[in-house]
SEPA-530064 format. One record per residue (C-alpha): residue in three letters; x, y, z; residue number from 1. Coordinates in nm, 3 decimals. Each point is the difference from the previous one (the first is absolute). Example, Ala and Ser with C-alpha at 12.3 -4.5 7.8 and 13.67 -1.06 7.14 Angstrom:
BEGIN
r = ALA | u = 1.230 | v = -0.450 | w = 0.780 | k = 1 $
r = SER | u = 0.137 | v = 0.344 | w = -0.066 | k = 2 $
END
This chain:
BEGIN
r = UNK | u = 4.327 | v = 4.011 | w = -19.396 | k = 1 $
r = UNK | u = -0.369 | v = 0.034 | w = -0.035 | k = 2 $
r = UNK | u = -0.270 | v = -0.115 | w = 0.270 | k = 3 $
r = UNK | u = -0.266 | v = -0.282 | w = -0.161 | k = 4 $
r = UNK | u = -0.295 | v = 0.052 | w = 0.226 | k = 5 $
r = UNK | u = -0.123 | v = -0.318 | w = -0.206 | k = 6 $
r = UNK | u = 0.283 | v = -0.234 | w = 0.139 | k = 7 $
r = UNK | u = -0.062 | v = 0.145 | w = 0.365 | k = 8 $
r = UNK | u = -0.379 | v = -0.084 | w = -0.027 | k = 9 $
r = UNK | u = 0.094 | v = -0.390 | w = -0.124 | k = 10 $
r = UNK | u = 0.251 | v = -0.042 | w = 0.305 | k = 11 $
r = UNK | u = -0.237 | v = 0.113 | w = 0.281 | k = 12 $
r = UNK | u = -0.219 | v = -0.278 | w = -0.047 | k = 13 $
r = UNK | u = 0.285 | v = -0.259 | w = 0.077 | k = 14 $
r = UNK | u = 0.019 | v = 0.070 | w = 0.380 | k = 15 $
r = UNK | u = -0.350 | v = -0.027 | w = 0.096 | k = 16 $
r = UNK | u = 0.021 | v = -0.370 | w = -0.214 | k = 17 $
r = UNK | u = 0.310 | v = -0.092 | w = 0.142 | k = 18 $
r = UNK | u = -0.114 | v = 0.051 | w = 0.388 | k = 19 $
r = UNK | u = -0.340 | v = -0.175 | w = -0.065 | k = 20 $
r = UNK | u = 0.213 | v = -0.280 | w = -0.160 | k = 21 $
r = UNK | u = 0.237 | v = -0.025 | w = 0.317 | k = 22 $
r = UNK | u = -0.305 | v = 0.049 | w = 0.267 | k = 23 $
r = UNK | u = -0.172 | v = -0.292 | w = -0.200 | k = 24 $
r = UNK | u = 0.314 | v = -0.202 | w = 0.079 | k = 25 $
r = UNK | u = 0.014 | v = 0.111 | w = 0.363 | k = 26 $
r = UNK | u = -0.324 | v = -0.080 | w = -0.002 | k = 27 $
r = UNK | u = 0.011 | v = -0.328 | w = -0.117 | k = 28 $
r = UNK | u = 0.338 | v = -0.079 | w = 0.206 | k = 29 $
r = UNK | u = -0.229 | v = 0.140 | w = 0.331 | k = 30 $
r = UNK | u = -0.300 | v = -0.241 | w = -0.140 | k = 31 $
r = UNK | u = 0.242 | v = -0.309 | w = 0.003 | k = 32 $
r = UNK | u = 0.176 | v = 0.085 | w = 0.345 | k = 33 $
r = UNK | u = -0.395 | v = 0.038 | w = 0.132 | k = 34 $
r = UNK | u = -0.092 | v = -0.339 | w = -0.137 | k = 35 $
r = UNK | u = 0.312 | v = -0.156 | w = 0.124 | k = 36 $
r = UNK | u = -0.076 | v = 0.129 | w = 0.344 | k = 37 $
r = UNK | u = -0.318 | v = -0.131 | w = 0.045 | k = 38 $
r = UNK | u = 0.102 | v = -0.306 | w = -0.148 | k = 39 $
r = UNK | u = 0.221 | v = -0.012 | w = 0.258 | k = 40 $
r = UNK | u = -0.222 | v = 0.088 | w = 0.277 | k = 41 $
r = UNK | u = -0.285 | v = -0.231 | w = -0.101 | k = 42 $
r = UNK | u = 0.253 | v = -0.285 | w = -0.042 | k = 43 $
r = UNK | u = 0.122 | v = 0.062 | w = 0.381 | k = 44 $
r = UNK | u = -0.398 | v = 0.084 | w = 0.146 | k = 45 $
r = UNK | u = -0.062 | v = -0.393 | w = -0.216 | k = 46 $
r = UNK | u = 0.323 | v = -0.163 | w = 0.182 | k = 47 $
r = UNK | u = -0.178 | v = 0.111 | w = 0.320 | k = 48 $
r = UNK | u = -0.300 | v = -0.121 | w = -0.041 | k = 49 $
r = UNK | u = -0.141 | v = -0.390 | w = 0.036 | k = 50 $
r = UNK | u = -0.296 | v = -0.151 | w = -0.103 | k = 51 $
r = UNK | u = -0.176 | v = -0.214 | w = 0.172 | k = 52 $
r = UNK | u = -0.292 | v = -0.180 | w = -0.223 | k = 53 $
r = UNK | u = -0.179 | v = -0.240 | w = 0.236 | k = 54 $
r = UNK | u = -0.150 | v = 0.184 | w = 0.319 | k = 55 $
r = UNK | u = -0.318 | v = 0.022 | w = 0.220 | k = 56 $
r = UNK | u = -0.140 | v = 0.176 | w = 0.254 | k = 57 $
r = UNK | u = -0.024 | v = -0.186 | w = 0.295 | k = 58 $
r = UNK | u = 0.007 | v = 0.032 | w = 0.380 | k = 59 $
r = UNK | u = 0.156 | v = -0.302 | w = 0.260 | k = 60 $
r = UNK | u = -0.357 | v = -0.194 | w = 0.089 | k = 61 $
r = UNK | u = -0.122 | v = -0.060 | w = 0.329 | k = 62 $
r = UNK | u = -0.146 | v = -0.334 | w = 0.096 | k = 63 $
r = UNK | u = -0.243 | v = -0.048 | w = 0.238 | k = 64 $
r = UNK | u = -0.031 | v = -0.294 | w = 0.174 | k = 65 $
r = UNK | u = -0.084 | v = -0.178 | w = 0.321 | k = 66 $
r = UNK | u = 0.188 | v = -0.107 | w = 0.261 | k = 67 $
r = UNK | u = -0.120 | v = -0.321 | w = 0.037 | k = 68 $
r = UNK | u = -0.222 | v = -0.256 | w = -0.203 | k = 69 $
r = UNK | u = -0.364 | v = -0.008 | w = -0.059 | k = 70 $
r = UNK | u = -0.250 | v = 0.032 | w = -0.218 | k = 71 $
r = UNK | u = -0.108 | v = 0.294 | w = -0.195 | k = 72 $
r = UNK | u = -0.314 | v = 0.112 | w = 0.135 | k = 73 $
r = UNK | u = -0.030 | v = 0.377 | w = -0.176 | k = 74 $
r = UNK | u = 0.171 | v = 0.245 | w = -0.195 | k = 75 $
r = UNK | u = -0.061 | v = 0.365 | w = 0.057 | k = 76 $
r = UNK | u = 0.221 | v = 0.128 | w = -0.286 | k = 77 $
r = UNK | u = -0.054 | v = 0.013 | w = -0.370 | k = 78 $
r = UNK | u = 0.310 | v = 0.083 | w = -0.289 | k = 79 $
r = UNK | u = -0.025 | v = 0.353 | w = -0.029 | k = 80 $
r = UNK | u = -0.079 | v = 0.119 | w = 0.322 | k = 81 $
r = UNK | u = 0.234 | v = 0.285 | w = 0.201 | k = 82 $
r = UNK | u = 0.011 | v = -0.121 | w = 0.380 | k = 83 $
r = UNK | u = 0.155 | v = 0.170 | w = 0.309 | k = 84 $
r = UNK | u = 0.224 | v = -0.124 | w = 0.204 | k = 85 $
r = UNK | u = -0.165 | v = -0.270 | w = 0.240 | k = 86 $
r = UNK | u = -0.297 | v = -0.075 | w = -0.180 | k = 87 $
r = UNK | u = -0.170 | v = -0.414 | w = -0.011 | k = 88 $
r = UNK | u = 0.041 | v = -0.176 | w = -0.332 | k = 89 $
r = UNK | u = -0.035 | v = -0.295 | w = 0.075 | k = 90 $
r = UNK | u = -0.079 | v = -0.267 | w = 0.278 | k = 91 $
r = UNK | u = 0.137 | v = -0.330 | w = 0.029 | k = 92 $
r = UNK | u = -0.109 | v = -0.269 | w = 0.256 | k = 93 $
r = UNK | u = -0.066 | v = 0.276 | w = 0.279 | k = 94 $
r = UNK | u = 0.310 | v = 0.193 | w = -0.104 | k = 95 $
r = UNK | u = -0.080 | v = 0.421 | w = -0.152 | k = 96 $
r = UNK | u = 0.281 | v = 0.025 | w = -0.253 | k = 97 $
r = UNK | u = 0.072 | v = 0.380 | w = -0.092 | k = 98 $
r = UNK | u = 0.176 | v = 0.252 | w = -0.160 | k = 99 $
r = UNK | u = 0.339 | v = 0.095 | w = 0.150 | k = 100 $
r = UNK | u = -0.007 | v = 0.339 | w = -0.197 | k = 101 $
r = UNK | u = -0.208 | v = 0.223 | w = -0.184 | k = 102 $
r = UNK | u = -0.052 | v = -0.135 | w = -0.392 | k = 103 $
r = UNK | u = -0.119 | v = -0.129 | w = -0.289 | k = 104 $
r = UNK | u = -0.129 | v = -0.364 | w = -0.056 | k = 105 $
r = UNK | u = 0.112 | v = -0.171 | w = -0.309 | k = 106 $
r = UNK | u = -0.105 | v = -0.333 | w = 0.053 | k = 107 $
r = UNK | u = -0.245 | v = -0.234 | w = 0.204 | k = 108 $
r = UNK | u = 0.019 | v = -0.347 | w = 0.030 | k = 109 $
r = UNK | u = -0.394 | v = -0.087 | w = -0.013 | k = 110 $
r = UNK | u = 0.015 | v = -0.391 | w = 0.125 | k = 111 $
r = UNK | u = -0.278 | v = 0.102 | w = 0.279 | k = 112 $
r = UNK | u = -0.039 | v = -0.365 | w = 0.203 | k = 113 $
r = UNK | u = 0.362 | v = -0.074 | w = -0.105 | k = 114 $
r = UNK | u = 0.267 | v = -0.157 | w = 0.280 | k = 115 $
r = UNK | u = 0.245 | v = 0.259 | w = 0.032 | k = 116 $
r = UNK | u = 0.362 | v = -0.046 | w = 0.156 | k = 117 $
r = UNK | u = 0.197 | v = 0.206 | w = 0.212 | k = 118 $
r = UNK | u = 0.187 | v = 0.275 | w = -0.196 | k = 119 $
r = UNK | u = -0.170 | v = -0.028 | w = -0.368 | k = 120 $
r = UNK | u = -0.130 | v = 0.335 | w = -0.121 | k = 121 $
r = UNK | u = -0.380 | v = -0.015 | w = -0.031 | k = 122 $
r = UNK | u = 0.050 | v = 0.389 | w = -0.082 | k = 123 $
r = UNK | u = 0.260 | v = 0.229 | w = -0.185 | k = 124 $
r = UNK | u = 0.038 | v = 0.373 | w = 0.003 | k = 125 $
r = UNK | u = 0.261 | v = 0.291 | w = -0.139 | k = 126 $
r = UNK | u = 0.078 | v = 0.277 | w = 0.179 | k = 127 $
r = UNK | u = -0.047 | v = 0.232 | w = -0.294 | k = 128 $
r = UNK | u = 0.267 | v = 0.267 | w = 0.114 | k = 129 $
r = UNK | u = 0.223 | v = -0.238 | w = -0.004 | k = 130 $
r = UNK | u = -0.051 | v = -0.069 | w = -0.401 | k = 131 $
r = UNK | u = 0.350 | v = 0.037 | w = -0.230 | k = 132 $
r = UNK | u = 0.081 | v = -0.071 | w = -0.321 | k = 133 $
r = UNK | u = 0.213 | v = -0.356 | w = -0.026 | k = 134 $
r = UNK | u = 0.188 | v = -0.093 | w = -0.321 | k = 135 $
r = UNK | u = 0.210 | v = -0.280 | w = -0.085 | k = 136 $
r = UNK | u = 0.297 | v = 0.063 | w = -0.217 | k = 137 $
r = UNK | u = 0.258 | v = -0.208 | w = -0.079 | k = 138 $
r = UNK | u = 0.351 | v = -0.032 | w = 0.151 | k = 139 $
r = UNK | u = 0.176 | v = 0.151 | w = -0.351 | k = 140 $
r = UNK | u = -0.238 | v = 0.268 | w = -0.055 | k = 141 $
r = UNK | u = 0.123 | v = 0.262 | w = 0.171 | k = 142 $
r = UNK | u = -0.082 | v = -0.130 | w = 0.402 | k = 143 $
r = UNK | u = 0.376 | v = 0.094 | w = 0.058 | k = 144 $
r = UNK | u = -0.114 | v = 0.396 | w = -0.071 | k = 145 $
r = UNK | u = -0.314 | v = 0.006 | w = 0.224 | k = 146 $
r = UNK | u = 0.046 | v = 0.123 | w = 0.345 | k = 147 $
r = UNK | u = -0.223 | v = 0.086 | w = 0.318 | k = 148 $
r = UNK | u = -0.092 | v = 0.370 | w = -0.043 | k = 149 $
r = UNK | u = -0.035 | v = -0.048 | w = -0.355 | k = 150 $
r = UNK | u = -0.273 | v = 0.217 | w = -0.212 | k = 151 $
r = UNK | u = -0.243 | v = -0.159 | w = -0.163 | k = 152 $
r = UNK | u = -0.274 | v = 0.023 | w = -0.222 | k = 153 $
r = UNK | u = -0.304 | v = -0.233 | w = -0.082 | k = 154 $
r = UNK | u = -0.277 | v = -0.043 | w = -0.193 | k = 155 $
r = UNK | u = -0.278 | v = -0.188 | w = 0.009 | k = 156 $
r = UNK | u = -0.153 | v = -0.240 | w = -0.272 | k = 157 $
r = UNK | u = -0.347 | v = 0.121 | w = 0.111 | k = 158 $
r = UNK | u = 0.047 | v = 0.352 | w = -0.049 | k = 159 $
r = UNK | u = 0.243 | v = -0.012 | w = -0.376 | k = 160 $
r = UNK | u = 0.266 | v = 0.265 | w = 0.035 | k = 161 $
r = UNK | u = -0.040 | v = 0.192 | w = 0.302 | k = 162 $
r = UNK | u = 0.270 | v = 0.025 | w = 0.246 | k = 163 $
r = UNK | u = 0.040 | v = -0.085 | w = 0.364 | k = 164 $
r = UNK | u = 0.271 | v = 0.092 | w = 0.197 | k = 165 $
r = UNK | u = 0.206 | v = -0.227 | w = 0.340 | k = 166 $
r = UNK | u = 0.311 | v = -0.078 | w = 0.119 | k = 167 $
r = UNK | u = 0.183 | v = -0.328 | w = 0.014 | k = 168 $
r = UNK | u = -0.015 | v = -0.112 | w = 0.342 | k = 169 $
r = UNK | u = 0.102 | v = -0.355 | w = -0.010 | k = 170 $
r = UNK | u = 0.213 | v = -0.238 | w = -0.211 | k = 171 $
r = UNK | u = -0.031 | v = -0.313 | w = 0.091 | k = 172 $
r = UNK | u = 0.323 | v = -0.200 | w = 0.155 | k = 173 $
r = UNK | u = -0.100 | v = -0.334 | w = -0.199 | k = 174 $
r = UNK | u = -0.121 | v = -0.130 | w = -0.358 | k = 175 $
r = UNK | u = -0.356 | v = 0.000 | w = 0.017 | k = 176 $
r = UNK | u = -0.046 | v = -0.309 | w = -0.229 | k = 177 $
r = UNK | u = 0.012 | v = -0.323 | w = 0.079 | k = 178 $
r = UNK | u = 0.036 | v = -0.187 | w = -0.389 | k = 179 $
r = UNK | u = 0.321 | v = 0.112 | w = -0.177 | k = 180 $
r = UNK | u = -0.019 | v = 0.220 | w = -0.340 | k = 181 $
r = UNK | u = 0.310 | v = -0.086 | w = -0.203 | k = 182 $
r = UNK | u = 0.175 | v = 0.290 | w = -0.223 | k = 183 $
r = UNK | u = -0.043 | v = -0.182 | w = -0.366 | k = 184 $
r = UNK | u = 0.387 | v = 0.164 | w = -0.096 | k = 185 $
r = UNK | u = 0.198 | v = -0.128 | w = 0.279 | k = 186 $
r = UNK | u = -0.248 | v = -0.289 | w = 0.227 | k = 187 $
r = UNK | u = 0.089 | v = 0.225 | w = 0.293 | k = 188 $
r = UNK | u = -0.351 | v = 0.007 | w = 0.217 | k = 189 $
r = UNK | u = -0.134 | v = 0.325 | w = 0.050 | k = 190 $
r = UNK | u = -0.194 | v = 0.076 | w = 0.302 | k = 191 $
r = UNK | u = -0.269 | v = 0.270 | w = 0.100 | k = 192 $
r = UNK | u = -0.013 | v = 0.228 | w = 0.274 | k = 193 $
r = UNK | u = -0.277 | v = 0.227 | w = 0.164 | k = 194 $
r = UNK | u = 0.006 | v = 0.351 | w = 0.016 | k = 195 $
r = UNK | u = -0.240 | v = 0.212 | w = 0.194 | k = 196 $
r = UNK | u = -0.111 | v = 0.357 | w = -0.083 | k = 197 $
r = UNK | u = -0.178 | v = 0.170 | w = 0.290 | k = 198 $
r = UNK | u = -0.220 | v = 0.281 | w = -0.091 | k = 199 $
r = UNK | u = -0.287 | v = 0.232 | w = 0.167 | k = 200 $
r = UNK | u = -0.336 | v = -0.240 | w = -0.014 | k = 201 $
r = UNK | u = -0.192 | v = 0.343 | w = 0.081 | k = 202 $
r = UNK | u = 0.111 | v = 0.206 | w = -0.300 | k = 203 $
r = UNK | u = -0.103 | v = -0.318 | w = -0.231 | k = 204 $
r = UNK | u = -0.332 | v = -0.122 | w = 0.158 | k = 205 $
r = UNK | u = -0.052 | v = -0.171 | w = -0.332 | k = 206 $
r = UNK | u = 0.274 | v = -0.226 | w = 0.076 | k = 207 $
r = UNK | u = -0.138 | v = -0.386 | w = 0.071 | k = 208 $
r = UNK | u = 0.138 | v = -0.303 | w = 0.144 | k = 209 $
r = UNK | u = 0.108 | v = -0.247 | w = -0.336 | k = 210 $
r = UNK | u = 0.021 | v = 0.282 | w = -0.233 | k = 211 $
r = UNK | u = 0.287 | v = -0.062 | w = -0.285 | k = 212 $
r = UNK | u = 0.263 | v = 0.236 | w = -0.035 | k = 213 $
r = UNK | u = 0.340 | v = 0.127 | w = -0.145 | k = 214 $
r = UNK | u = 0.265 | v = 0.146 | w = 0.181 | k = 215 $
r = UNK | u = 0.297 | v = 0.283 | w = -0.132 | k = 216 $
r = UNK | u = 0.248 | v = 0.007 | w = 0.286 | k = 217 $
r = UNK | u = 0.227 | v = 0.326 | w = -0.005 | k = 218 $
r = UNK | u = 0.357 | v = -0.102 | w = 0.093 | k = 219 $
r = UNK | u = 0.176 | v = 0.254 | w = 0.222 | k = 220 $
END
C-alpha cells in the first residue's frame, strides 16, 4: 500500500477547524452562562433596592418664642443668619427671647409693633447637623423591605446625578398623611410613611435645608 502525502496534507487541516469550531461553542455556551449570571445578580442587587421619589433635606425646626405675651418690640435676627447658642433674637414686651442652640435661621416673623402671645414662634431655626434626607413612600412600595441600618444613597435635584451617601435611621411608626390615596385596582387606601436617611452634613457642606431629593435604599 502506497503513502499519498497529498491525502495527509488535506486531513491536517481538519483538527485545527474542528477545535476552533468546538472552542467557539464553549465559548458561546461560557458567554450565555456569563449573561445568565449577571442577569441573575442584577435581578437580586434590583429586588434589594427601593426607590424612594419624593424626598427633602430637612432638619426638625426650632421655634423661638416667649414665655409670656407682649408686644414685639425688636428683632435681632434675619433668615440666613448662623447664631450660637444663647444669642437675643428677639424681644417681646420686656421678655429677650433666644436661641436654645447653636444654628441657622430660616424664618422671621417681621410684625414689629405686633401683640404677641405666650408660646407663638416669632423666630425659627435648624440645627444644621441635624439635617437628613426624609422621603415618603407608600405602604406597597417596598416599606416592608426598609430597615434601620439600611444603606442608602441620594441625590440631589440641585446637583443632577451626583451621589450622596447615609443610612436609614428612622422609619416612622405611623402614616404620615392625613387624606387617603385609594389604589384605582382594588379601592384599598394606600398610605405614606416617612423614612429618614442620616448622613455626614460636613462631608456635603453643599447640602441646604428644602433641597429636593431621591433616595436608593440598599436592603440588607
Amino acid at each position: 500500500m502506497t503513502h499519498d502525502p497529498s491525502a495527509q496534507k488535506m486531513k491536517e487541516p481538519l483538527l485545527p477547524r474542528e477545535l476552533r469550531r468546538r472552542l467557539s461553542i464553549f465559548g458561546g455556551i461560557g458567554l450565555m452562562i456569563l449573561a445568565l449570571a449577571l442577569t441573575g445578580a442584577y435581578l437580586i442587587y434590583a429586588s434589594r433596592q427601593v426607590m424612594i421619589d419624593t424626598a427633602v433635606v430637612s432638619a426638625p425646626l426650632i421655634d423661638l418664642a416667649p414665655t409670656v405675651s407682649g408686644r414685639l418690640n425688636a428683632l435681632y435676627a434675619q433668615e440666613g443668619d448662623t447664631l450660637p447658642a444663647d444669642v437675643p433674637v428677639a424681644l417681646v414686651g420686656t421678655q429677650v427671647v433666644k436661641t436654645k442652640t447653636a444654628g441657622l435661621i430660616v424664618k422671621v416673623d417681621d410684625i414689629i409693633g405686633a401683640q404677641v402671645a405666650a408660646g407663638t414662634s416669632v423666630v425659627t431655626m435648624i440645627n444644621p447637623s441635624a439635617l437628613r434626607v426624609v422621603g415618603k413612600i407608600d405602604e406597597n412600595k417596598g416599606l416592608a423591605q426598609i430597615k434601620v441600618g439600611d444603606p442608602a444613597t441620594f441625590t440631589i435635584d440641585a446637583f443632577g446625578s451626583k451621589t450622596y451617601e447615609g443610612v436609614v435611621d428612622e422609619v416612622a411608626p405611623s402614616s404620615a398623611q392625613v387624606d387617603v390615596v385609594f389604589n384605582i385596582s382594588d379601592q384599598r387606601p394606600t398610605n405614606q410613611f416617612d423614612v429618614y436617611v442620616r448622613f455626614n452634613p460636613l462631608a456635603y457642606p453643599e447640602l441646604k435645608n428644602g433641597m429636593s431629593a431621591r433616595i436608593w435604599v440598599h436592603t440588607l
